[in-house]
FILOTI-167931 format. One line per field, with one value per atom (N, C-alpha, C, O, CB): x, y, z; residue in three letters; residue number from 1; atom name. Coordinates in steps of 0.02 Angstrom, whole numbers, m for minus. Glycine has a CB too. Example, Ala and Ser with C-alpha at 12.3 -4.5 7.8 and 13.67 -1.06 7.14 Angstrom:
xx = [660  615  660  712  565  642  684  645  670  704]
yy = [m284  m225  m165  m166  m224  m112  m53  2  57  m30]
zz = [390  390  390  423  452  354  357  394  402  286]
aa = [ALA  ALA  ALA  ALA  ALA  SER  SER  SER  SER  SER]
i = [1  1  1  1  1  2  2  2  2  2]
at = [N  CA  C  O  CB  N  CA  C  O  CB]
This chain:
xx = [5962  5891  5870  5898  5851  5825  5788  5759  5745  5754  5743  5693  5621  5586  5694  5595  5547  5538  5488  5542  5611  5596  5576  5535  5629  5606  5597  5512  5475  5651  5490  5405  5360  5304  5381  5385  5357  5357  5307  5377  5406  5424  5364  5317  5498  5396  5324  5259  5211  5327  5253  5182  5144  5087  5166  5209  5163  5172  5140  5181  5230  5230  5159  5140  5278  5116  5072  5015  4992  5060  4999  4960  4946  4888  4963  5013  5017  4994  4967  5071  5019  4989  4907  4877  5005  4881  4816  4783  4736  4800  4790  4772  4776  4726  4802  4851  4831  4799  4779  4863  4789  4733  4670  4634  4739  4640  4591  4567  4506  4589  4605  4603  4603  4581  4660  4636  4639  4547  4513  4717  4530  4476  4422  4388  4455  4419  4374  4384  4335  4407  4418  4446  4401  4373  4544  4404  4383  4298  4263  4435  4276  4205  4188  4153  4178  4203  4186  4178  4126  4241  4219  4239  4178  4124  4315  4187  4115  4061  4035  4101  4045  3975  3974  3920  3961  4031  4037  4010  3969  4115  4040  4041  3953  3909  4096  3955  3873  3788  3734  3876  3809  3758  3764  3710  3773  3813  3826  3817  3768  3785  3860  3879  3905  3950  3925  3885  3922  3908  3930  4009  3871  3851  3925  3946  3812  3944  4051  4048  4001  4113  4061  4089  4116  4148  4175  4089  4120  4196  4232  4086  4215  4299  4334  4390  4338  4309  4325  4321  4371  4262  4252  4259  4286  4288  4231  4316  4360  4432  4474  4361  4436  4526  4523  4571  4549  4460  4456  4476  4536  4354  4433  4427  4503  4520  4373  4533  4596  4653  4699  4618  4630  4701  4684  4722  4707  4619  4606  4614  4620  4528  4617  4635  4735  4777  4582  4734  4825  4855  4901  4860  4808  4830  4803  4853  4759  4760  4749  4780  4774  4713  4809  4848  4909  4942  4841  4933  5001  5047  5105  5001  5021  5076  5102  5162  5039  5039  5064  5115  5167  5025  5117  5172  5236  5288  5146  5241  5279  5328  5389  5245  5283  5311  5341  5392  5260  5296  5343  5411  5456  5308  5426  5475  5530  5592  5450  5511  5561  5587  5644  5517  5532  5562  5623  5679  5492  5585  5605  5700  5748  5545  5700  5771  5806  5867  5782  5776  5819  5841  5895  5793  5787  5822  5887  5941  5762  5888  5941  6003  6055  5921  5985  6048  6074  6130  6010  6033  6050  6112  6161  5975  6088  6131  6196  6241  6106]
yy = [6068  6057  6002  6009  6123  5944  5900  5918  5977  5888  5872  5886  5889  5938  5833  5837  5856  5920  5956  5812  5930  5996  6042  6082  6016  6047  6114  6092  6141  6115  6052  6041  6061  6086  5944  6051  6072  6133  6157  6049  6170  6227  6266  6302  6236  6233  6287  6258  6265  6268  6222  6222  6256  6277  6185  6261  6307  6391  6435  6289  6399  6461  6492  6550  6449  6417  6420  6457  6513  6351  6409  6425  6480  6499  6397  6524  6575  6641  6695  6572  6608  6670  6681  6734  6648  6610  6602  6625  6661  6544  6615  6671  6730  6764  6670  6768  6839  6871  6928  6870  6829  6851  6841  6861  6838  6799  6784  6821  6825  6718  6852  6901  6992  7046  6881  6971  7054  7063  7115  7051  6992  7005  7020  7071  6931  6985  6981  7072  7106  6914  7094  7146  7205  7257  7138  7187  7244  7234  7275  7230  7166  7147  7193  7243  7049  7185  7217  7296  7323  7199  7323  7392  7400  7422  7395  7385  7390  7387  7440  7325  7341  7343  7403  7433  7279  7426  7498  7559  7604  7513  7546  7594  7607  7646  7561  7565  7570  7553  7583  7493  7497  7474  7521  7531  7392  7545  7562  7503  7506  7618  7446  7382  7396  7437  7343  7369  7363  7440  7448  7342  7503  7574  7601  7641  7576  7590  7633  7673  7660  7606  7718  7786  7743  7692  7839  7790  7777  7788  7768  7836  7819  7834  7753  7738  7918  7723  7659  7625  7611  7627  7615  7584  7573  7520  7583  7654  7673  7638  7626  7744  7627  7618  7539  7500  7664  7524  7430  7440  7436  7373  7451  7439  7445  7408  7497  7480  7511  7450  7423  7607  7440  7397  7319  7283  7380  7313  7230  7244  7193  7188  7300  7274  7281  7260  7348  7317  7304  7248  7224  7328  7219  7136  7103  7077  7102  7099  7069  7069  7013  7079  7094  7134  7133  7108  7212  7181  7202  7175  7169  7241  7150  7081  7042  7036  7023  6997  6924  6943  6919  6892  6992  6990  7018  6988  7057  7069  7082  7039  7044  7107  6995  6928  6873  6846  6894  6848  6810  6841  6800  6794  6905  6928  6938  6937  6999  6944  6940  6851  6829  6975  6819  6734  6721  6695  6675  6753  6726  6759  6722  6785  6842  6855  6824  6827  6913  6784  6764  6687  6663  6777  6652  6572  6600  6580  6533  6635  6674  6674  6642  6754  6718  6731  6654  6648  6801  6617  6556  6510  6479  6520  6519  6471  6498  6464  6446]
zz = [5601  5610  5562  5508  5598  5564  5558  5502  5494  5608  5452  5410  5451  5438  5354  5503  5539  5582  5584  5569  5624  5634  5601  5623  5651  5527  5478  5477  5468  5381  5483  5448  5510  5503  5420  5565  5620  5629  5656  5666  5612  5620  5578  5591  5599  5513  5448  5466  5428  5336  5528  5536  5562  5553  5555  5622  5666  5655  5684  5744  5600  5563  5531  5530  5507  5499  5463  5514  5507  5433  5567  5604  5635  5642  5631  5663  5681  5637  5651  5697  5572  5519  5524  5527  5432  5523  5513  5563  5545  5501  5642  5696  5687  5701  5746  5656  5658  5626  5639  5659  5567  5526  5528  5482  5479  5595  5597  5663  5667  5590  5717  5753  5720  5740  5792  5670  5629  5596  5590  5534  5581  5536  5607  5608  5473  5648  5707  5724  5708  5780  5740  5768  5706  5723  5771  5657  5602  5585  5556  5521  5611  5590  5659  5647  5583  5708  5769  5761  5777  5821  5742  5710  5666  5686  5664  5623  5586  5641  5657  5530  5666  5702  5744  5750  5749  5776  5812  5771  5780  5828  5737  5687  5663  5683  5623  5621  5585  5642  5643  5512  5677  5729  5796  5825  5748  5819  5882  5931  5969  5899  5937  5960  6021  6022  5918  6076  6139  6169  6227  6125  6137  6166  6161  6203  6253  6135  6109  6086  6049  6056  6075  6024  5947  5934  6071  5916  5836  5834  5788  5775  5887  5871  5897  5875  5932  5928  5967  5888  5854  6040  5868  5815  5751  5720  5811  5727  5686  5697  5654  5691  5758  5792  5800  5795  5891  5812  5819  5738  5725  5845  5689  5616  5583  5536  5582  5604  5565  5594  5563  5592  5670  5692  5646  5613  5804  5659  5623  5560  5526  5631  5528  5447  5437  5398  5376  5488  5489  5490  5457  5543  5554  5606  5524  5499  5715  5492  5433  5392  5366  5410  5370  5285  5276  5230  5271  5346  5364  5393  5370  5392  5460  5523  5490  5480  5580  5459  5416  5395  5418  5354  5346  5272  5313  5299  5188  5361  5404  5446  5451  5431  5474  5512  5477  5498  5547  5399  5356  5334  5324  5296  5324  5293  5369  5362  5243  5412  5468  5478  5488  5546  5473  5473  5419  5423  5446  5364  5289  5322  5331  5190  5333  5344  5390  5383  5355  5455  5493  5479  5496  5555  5444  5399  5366  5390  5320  5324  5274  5310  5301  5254  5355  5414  5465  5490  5480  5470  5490  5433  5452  5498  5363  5334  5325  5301  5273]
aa = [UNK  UNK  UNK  UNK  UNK  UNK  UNK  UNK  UNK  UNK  UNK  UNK  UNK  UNK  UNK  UNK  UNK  UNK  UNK  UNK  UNK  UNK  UNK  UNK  UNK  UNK  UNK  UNK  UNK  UNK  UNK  UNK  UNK  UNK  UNK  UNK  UNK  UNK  UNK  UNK  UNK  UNK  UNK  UNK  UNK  UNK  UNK  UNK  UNK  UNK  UNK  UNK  UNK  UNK  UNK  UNK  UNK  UNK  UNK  UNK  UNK  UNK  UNK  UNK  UNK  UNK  UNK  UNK  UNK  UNK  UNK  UNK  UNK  UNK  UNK  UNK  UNK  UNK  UNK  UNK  UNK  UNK  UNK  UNK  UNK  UNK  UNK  UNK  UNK  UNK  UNK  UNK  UNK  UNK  UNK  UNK  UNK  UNK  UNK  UNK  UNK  UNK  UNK  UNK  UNK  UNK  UNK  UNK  UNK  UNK  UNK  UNK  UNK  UNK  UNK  UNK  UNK  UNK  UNK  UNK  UNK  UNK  UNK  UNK  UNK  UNK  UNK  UNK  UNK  UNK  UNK  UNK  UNK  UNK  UNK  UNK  UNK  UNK  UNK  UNK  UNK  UNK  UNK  UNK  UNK  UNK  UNK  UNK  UNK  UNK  UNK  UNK  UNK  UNK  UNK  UNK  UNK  UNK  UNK  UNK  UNK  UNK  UNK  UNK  UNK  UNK  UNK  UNK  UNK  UNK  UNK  UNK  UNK  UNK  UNK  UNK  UNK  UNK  UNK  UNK  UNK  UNK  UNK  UNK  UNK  UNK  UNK  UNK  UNK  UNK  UNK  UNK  UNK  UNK  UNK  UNK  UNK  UNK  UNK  UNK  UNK  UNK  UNK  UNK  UNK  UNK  UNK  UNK  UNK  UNK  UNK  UNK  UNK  UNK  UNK  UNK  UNK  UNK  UNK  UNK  UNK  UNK  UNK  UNK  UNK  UNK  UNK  UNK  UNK  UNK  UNK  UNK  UNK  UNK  UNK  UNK  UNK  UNK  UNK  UNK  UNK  UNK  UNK  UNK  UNK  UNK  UNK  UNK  UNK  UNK  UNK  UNK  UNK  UNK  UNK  UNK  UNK  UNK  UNK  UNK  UNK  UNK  UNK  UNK  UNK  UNK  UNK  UNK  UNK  UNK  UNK  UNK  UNK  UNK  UNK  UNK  UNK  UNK  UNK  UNK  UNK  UNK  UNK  UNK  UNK  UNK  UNK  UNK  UNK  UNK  UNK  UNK  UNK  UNK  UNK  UNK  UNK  UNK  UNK  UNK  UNK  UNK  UNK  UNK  UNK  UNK  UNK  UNK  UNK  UNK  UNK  UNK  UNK  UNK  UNK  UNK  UNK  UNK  UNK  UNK  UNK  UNK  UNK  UNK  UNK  UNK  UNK  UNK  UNK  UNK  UNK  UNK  UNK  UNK  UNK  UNK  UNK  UNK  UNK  UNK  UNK  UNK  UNK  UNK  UNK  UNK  UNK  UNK  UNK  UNK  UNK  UNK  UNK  UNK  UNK  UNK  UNK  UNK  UNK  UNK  UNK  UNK  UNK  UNK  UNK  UNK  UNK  UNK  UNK  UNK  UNK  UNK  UNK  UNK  UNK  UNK  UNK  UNK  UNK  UNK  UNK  UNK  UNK  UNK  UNK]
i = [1  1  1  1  1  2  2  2  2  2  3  3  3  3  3  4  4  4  4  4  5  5  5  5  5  6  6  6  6  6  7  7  7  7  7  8  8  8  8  8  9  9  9  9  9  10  10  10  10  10  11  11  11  11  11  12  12  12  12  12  13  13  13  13  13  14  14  14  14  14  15  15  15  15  15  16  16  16  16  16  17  17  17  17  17  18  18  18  18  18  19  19  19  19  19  20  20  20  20  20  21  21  21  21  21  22  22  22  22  22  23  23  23  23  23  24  24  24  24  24  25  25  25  25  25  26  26  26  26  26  27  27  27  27  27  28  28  28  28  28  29  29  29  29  29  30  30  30  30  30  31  31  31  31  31  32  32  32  32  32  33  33  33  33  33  34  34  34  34  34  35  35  35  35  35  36  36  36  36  36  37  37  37  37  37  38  38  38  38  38  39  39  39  39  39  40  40  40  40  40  41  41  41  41  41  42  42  42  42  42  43  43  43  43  43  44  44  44  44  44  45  45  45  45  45  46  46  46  46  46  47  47  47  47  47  48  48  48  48  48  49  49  49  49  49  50  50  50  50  50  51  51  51  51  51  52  52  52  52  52  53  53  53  53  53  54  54  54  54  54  55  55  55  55  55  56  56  56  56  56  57  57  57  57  57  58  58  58  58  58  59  59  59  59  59  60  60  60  60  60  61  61  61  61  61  62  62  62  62  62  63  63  63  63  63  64  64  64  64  64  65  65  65  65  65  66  66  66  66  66  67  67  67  67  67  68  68  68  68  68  69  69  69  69  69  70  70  70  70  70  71  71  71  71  71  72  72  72  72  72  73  73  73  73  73  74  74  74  74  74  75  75  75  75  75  76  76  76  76  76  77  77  77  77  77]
at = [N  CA  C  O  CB  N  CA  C  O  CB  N  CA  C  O  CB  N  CA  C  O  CB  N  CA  C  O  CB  N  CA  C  O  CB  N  CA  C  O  CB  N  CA  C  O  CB  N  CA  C  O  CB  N  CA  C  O  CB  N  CA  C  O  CB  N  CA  C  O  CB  N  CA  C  O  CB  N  CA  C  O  CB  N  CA  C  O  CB  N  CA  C  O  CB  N  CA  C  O  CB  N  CA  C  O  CB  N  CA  C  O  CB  N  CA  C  O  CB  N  CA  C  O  CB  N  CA  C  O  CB  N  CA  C  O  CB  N  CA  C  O  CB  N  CA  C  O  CB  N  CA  C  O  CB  N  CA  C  O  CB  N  CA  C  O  CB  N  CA  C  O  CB  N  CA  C  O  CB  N  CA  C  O  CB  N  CA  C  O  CB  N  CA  C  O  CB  N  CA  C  O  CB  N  CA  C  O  CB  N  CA  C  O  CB  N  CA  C  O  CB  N  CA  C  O  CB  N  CA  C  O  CB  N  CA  C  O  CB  N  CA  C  O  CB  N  CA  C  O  CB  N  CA  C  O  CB  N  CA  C  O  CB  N  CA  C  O  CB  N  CA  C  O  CB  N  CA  C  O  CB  N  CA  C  O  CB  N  CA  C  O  CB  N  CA  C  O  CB  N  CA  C  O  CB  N  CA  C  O  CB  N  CA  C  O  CB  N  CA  C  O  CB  N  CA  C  O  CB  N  CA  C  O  CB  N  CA  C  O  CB  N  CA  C  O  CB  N  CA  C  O  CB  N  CA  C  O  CB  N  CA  C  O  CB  N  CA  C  O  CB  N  CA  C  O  CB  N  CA  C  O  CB  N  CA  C  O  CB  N  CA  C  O  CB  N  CA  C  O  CB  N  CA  C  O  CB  N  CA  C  O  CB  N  CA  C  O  CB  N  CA  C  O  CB  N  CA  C  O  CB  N  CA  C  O  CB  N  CA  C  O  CB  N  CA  C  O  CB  N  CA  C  O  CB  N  CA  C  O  CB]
């Protein structure tokens, strides 16, 4: 692989992180509004389960998904 490839690669590594964390946060602001406003006429249990998955997709995926990349470069060399 290319030094450009490798840069392309961590780019769009980058990017991807930055979506799921920007879908995790969307996902948990929503949750909240369920939750406290009663948003969209949902049940609070909807909003509890939006809230919990977007702070996972926030917190949890990322670091999850870098450490699966990080082991399979490893295993490449």
């Amino acid at each position: 692989m290319t030094e450009e490839e490798k840069e392309a690669l961590a780019k769009n590594r980058f990017f991807l992180l930055g979506i799921v964390r920007l879908v995790g946060a969307i996902f948990a602001m929503v949750g909240l509004a369920i939750i406290f406003n009663g948003f969209a006429n949902q049940p609070k249990i909807v909003g509890y389960g939006l809230f919990i998955n977007g702070m996972i997709g926030f917190a949890i995926l990322p670091m999850m998904i870098a450490k699966k990349w990080k082991n399979d470069n490893q295993h490449k060399d």
